[in-house]
GUMITI-350257 format. One record per residue: residue number from 1; x, y, z of N, C-alpha, C in turn; residue in three letters. Coordinates in nm, 4 decimals. Example, Ala and Ser with C-alpha at 12.3 -4.5 7.8 and 13.67 -1.06 7.14 Angstrom:
<drenvos>
   seq     n_east    n_north       n_up    ca_east   ca_north      ca_up     c_east    c_north       c_up   type
     1     1.3190    -0.5690     0.7800     1.2300    -0.4500     0.7800     1.3200    -0.3300     0.7800    ALA
     2     1.2850    -0.2250     0.7080     1.3670    -0.1060     0.7140     1.2900     0.0030     0.7870    SER
</drenvos>
This chain:
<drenvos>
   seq     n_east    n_north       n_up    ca_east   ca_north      ca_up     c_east    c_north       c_up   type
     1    11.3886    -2.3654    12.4745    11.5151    -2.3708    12.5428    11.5986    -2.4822    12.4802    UNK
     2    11.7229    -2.4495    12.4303    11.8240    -2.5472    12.4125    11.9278    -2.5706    12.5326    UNK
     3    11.9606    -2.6870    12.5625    12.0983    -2.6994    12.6605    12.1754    -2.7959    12.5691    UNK
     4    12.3238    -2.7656    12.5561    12.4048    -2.8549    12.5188    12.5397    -2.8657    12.6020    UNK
     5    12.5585    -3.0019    12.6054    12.7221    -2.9466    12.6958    12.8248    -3.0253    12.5979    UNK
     6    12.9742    -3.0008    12.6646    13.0615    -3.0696    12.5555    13.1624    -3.0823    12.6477    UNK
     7    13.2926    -3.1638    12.6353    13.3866    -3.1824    12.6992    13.4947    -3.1204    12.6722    UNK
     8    13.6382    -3.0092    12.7145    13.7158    -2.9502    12.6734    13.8087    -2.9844    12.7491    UNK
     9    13.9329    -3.0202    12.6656    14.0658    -3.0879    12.6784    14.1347    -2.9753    12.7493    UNK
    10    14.1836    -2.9430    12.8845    14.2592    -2.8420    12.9369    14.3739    -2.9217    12.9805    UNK
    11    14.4888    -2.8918    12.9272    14.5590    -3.0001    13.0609    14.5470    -3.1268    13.0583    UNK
    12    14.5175    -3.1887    12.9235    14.5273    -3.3415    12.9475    14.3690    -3.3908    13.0542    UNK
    13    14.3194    -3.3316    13.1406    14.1675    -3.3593    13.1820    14.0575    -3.2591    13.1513    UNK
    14    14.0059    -3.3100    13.0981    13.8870    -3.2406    13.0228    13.7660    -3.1631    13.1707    UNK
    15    13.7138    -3.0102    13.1388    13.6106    -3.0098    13.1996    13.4799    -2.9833    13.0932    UNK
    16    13.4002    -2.9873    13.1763    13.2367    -2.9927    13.1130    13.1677    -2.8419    13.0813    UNK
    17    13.1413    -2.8007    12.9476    13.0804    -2.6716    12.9508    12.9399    -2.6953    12.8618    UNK
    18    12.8539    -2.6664    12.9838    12.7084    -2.6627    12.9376    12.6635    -2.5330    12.8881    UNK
    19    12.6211    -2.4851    12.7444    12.5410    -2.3938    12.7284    12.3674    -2.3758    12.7190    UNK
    20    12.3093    -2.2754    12.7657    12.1436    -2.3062    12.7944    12.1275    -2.1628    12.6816    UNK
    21    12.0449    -2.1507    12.5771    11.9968    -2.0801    12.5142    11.8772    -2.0873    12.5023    UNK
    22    11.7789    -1.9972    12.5524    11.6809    -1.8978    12.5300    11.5905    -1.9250    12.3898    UNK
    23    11.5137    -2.0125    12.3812    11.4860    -1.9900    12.2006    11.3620    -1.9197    12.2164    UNK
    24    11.2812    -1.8972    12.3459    11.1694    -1.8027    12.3034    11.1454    -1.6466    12.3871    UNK
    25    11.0635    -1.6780    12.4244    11.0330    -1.4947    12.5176    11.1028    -1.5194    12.6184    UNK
    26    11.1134    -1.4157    12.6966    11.1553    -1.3809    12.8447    11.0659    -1.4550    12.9242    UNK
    27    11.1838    -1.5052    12.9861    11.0946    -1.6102    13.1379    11.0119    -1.5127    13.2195    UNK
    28    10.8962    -1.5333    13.2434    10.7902    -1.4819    13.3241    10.9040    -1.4397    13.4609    UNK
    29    10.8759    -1.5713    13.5188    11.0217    -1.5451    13.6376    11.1311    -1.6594    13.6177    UNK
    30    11.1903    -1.6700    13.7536    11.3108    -1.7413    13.6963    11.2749    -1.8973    13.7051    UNK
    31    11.4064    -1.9164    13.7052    11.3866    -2.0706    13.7387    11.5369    -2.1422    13.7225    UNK
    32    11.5136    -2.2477    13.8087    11.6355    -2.2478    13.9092    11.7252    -2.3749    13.8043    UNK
    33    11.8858    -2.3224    13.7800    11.9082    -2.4396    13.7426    12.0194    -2.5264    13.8251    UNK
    34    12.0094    -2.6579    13.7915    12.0699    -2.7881    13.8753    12.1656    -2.8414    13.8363    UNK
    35    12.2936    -2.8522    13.8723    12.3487    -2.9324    13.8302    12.4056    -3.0634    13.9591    UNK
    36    12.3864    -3.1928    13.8913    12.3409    -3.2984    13.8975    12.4936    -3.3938    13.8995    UNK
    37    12.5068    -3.4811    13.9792    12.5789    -3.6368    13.9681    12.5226    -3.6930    13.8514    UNK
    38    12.5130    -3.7261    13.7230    12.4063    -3.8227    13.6709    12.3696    -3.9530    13.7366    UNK
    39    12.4814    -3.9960    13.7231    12.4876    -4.1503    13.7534    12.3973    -4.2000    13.8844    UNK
    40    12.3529    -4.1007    14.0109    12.2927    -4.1358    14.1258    12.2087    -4.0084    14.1551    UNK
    41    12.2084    -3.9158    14.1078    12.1309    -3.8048    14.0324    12.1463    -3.7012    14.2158    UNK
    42    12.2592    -3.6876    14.2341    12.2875    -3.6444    14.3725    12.3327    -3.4757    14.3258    UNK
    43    12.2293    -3.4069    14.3567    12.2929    -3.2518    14.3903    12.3728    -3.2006    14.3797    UNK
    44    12.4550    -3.1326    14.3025    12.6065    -3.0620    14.3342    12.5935    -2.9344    14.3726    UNK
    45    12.4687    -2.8787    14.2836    12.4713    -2.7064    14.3538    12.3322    -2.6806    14.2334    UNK
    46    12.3210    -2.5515    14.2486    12.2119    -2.4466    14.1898    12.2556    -2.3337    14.1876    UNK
    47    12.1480    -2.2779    14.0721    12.1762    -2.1221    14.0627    12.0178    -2.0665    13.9951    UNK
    48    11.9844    -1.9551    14.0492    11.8836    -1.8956    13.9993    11.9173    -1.8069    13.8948    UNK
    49    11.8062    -1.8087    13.8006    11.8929    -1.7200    13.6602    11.6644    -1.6969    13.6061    UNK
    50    11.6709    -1.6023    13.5059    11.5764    -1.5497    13.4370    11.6369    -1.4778    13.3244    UNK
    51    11.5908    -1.5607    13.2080    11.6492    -1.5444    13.0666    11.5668    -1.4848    13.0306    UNK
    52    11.6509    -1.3599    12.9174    11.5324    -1.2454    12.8263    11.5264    -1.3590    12.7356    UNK
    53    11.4437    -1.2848    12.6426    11.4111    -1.4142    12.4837    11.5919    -1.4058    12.4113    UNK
    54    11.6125    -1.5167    12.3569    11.7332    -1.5404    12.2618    11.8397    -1.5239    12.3675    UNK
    55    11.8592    -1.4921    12.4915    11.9782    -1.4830    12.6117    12.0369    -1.6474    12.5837    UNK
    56    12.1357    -1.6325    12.6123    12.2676    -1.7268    12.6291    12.3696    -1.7085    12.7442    UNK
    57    12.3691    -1.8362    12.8592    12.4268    -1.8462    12.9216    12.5083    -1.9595    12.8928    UNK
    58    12.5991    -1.9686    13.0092    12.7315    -2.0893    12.9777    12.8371    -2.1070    13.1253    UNK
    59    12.8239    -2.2361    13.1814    12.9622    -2.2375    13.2977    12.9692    -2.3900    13.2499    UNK
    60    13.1053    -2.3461    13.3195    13.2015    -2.5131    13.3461    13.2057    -2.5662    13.4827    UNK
    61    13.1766    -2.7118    13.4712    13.2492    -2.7864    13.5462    13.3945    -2.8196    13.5571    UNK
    62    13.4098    -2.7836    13.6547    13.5765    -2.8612    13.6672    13.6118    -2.9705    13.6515    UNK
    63    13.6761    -3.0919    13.5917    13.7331    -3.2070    13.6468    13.7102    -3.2414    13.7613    UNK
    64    13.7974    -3.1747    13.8304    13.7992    -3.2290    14.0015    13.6691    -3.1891    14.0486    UNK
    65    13.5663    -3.0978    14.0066    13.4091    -3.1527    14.0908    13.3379    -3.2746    14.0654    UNK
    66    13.4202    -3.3031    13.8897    13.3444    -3.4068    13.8384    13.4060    -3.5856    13.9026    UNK
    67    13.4937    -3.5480    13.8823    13.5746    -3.6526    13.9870    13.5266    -3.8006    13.8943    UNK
    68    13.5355    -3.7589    13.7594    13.5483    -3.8979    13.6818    13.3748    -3.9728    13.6740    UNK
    69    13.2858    -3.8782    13.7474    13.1312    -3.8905    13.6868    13.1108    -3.8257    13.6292    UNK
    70    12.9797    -3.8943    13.5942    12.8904    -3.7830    13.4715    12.8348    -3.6952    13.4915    UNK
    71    12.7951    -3.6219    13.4728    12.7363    -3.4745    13.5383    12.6250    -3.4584    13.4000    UNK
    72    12.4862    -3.3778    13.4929    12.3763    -3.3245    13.4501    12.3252    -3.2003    13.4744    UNK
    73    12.2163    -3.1711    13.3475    12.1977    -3.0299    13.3888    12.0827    -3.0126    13.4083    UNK
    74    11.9291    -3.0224    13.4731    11.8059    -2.9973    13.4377    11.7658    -2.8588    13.5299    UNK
    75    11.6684    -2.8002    13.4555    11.6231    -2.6583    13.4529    11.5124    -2.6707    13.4885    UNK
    76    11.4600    -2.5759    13.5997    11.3241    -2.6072    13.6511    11.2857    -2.4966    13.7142    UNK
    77    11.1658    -2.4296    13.5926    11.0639    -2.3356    13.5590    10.9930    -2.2850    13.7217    UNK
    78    10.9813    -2.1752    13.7640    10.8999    -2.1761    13.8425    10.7719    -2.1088    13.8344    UNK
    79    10.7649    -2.1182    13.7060    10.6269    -2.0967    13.6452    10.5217    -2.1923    13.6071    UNK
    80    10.5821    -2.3141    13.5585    10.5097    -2.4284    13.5327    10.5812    -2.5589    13.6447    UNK
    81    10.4737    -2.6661    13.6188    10.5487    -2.7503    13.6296    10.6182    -2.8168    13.5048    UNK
    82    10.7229    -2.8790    13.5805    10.8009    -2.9613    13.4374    10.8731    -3.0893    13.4758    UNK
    83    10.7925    -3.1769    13.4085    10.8595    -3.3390    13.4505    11.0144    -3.3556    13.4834    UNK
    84    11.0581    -3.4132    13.5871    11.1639    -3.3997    13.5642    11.2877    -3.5055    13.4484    UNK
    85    11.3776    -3.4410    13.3977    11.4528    -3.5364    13.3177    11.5466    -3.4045    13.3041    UNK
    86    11.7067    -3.4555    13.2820    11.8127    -3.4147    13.2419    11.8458    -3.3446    13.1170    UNK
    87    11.8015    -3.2172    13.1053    11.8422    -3.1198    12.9857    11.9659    -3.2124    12.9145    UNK
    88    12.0585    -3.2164    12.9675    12.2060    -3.2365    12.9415    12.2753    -3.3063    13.0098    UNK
    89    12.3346    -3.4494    12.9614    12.4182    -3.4817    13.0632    12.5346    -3.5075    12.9643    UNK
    90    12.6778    -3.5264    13.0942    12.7722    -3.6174    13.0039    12.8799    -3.6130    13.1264    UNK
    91    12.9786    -3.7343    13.0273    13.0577    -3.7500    13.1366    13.2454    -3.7111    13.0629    UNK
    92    13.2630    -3.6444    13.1609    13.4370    -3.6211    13.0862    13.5769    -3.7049    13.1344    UNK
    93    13.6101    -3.7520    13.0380    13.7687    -3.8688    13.1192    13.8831    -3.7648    13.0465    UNK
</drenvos>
C-alpha cells in the first residue's frame, strides 16, 4: 500500500488530497480508513473501503475541516493487526 497526500491551491486556501494505492492483491476484507487531527490525533471521520490489487482511491479535505491543522491518514486492516502510525500526514496554509 502507498498513501501520499499533497496540498492544492484553490482559491488562495489550499485543500488536502490524499491518494491510497493498492500495490498488492485484493484485501481479504476491508479495512477502515481514518482521517485524523495530526497534531492531537483527534478523529474527524472514517470510511470503510476494500481494495482489488493495483485499485486507486483519492478524497479531499477541505480547508475549512482543516481549519489551519494538520491532518492524517492511517489505514487499519481488519485482517491483521497493524501498529498504529500515520500513513500520511500534512498540514495546508
Amino acid at each position: 500500500m502507498n498513501v501520499t497526500a499533497t496540498c492544492v491551491d484553490k482559491d488562495i486556501k489550499g485543500d488536502a488530497v490524499f491518494k491510497v494505492v493498492n500495490r498488492g492483491a485484493k484485501w481479504p476484507r476491508t479495512g477502515v480508513l481514518k482521517l485524523y487531527y495530526a497534531d492531537d490525533r483527534t478523529l474527524i471521520g472514517q470510511r470503510r473501503l476494500r481494495l482489488a490489487d493495483h485499485q486507486r482511491v483519492s478524497f479531499v479535505v477541505k480547508n475549512k475541516i482543516m481549519a489551519g491543522r494538520p491532518v492524517a491518514v492511517w489505514i487499519d486492516p481488519e485482517w491483521y493487526n497493524r501498529d498504529f502510525a500515520f500513513d500520511a500526514a500534512l498540514r495546508c496554509q
